[in-house]
Legacy VTK file of the C-alpha trace (Angstrom):
# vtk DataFile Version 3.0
C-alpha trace
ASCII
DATASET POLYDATA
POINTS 241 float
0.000 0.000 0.000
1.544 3.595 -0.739
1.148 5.856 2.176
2.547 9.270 2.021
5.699 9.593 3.981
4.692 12.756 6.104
4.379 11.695 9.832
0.866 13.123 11.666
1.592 14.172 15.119
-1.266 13.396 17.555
-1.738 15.248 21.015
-2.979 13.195 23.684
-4.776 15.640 26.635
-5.783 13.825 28.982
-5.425 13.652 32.884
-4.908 10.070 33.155
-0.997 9.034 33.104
-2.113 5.109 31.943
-4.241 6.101 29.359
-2.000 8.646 27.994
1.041 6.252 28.060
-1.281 3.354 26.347
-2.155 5.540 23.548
1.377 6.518 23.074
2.412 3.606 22.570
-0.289 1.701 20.587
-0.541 5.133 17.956
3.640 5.237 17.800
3.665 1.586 16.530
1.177 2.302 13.832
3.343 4.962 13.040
2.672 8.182 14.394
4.732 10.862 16.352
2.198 10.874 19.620
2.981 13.908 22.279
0.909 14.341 25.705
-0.653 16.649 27.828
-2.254 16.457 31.091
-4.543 19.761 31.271
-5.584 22.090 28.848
-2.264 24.854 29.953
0.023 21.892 28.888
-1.989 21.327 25.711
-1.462 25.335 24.788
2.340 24.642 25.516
2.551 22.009 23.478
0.868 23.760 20.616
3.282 26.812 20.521
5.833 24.347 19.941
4.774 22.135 17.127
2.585 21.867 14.742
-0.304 19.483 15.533
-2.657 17.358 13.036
-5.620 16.169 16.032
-5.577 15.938 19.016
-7.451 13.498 21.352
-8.698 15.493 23.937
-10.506 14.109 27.082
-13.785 16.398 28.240
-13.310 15.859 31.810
-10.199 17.653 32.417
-8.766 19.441 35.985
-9.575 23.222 35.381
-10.665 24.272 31.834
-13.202 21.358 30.577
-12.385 19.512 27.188
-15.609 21.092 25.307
-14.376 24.902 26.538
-10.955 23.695 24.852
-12.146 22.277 21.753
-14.412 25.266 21.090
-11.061 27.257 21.535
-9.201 24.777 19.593
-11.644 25.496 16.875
-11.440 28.859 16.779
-7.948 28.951 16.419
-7.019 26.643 14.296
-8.258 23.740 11.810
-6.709 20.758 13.968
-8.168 17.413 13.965
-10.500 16.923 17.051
-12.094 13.823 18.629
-13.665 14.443 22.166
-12.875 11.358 24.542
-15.183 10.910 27.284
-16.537 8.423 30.166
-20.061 9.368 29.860
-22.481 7.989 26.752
-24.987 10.639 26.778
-26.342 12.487 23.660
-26.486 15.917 24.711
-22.559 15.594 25.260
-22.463 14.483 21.771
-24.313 17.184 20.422
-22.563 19.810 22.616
-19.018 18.322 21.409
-19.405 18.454 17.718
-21.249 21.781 17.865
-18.601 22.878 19.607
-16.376 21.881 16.930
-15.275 18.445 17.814
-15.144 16.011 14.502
-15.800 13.304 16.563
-16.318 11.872 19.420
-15.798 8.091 21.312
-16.820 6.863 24.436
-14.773 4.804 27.194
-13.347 2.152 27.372
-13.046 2.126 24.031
-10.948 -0.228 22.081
-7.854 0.888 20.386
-8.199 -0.412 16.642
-11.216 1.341 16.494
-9.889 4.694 17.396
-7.189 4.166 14.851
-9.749 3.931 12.686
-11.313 6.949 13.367
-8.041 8.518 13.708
-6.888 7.406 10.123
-10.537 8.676 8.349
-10.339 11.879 10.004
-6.978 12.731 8.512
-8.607 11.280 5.063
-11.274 13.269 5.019
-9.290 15.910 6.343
-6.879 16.036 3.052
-10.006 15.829 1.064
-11.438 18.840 2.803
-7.939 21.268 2.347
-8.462 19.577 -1.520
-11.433 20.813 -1.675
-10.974 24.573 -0.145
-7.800 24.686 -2.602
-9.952 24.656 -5.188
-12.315 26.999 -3.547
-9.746 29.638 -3.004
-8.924 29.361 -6.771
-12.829 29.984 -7.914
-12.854 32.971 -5.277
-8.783 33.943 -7.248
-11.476 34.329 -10.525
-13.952 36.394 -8.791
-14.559 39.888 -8.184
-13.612 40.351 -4.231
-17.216 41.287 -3.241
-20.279 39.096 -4.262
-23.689 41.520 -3.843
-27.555 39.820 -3.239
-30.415 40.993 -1.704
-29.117 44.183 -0.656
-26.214 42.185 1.153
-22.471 43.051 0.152
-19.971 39.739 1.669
-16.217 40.516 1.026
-14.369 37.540 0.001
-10.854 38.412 1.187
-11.758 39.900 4.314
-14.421 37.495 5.297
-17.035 40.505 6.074
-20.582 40.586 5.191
-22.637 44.170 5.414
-25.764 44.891 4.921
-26.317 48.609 4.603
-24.136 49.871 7.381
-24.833 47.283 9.663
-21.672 44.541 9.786
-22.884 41.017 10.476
-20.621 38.384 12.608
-19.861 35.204 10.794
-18.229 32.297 11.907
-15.517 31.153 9.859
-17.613 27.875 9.174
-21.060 29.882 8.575
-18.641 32.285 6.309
-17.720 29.172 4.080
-21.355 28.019 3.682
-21.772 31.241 2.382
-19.234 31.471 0.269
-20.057 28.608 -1.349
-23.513 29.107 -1.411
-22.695 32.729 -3.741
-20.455 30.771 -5.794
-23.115 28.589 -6.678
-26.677 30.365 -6.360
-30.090 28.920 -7.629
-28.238 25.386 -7.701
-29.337 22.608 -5.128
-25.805 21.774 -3.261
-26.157 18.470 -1.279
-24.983 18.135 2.537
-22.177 16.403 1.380
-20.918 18.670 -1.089
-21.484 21.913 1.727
-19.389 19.712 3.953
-16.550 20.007 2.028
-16.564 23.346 1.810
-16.015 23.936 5.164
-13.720 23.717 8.244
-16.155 20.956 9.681
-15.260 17.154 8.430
-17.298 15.428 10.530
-18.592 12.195 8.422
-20.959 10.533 11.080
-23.151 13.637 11.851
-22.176 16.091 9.010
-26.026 16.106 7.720
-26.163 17.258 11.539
-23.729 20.044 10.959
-24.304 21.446 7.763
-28.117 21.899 9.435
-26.636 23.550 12.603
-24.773 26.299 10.388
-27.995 27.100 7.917
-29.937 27.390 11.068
-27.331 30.079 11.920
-27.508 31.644 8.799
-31.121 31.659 8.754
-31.090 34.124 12.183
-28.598 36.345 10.921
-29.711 36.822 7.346
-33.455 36.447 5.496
-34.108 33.147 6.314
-35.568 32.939 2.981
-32.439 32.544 1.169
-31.849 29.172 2.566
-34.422 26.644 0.646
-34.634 23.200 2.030
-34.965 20.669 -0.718
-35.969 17.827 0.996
-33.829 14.712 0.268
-31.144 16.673 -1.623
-30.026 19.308 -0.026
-30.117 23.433 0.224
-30.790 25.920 -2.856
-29.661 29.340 -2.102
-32.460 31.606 -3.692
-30.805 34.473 -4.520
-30.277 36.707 -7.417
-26.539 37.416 -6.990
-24.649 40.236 -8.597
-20.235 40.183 -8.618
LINES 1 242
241 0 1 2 3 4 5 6 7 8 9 10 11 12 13 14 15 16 17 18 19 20 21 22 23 24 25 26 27 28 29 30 31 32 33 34 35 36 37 38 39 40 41 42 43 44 45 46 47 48 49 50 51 52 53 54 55 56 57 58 59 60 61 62 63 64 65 66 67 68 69 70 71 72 73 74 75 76 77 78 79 80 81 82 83 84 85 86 87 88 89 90 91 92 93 94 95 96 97 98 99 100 101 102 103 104 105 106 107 108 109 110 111 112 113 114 115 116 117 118 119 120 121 122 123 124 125 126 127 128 129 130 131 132 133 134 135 136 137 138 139 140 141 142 143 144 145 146 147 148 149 150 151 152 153 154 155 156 157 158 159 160 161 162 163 164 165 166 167 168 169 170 171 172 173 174 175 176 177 178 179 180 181 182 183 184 185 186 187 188 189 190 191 192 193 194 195 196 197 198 199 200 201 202 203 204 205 206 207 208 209 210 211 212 213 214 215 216 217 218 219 220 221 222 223 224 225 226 227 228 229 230 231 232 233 234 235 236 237 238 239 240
């Protein structure tokens, strides 16, 4: 099998000395470079030092909580998350990925299948980065500002105005609609939104893609957003760049 030759480097948060020393060494004979932290101020150090492809980050953690840190995680940076925890409850599910988490297990959980997970997040990782490549070289083509509806959104600075009011967008709900200009009056399936944006979650990313139109429906005419049930979203409108 050809496998590139660049090594991933996991982070391993979590409070626990014997789980952090079992992962290390199961994920470093599969072939990874596997560094630890105990709390979320060693995770920070260990992030200012190298560069990180996903961490496995436990949510109960002494002082700063795992979802707190993977919701800052998220906002700073595009790194691989899966939320560990000891409790099976939905709502913690929910919470995690919306928080930005790509995914999530529950322990004890067995190692192989954690590799697993491990190895088809970085997959669909790579396909996501493919994927905003080519985004970034439609948006190269493009007029910097994309008007609709009396809405002006700024491609290079990631701003979208209407009149003189500025509207906050997430850097995931700023994709979505980025995409959604590129490509107005089409139906784009869930799928095809998901890779256009930060998120790569594959087990909930019908889940996801909904959570961000919601967004986008309470900070812009919800109109815009069509549902077409059993394909997708249709973004209905007339767009001038």
């Amino acid at each position: 099998m050809a496998h590139s030759l660049m090594i991933n480097t996991v982070l391993v948060v979590d409070d626990e000395a014997v789980i952090r020393a079992r992962l290390k060494g199961y994920f470093e004979k599969e072939g990874y470079r596997v560094i630890e932290a105990e709390d979320g101020e060693q995770m920070w150090q260990q992030f200012s030092r190298q560069h990180v492809d996903l961490v496995m980050l436990d949510i109960n953690l002494p002082g700063v909580d795992g979802l707190s840190l993977a919701r800052e995680l998220r906002s700073r940076s595009d790194v691989g998350i899966i939320l560990v925890t000891g409790r099976d409850e939905a709502i913690d599910k929910i919470i995690g990925l919306e928080m930005g988490a790509d995914d999530y297990v529950t322990k004890p959980f067995e190692l192989r299948e954690l590799l697993v997970r491990v190895k088809n997040l970085l997959w669909r990782m790579s396909l996501v980065k493919k994927a905003q490549q080519e985004t970034i070289a439609q948006l190269e083509c493009k007029d910097d500002v994309i008007e609709f509806e009396g809405y002006i959104l700024e491609l290079n600075s990631r701003k979208l105005k209407c009149g003189d009011e500025s509207i906050k967008l997430t850097k995931a709900e700023f994709e979505l609609l980025a995409a959604f200009s590129l490509h107005p009056q089409q139906v784009l399936s869930r799928e095809r939104l998901m890779q256009q944006t930060s998120h790569r979650n594959q087990d909930v990313n019908d889940r996801t893609i909904d959570v961000i139109i919601r967004r986008l429906r309470n900070k812009l005419h919800p109109e815009l957003f069509v549902t077409v049930h059993g394909e997708g979203y249709l973004f209905a409108a007339k767009v001038d760049n």
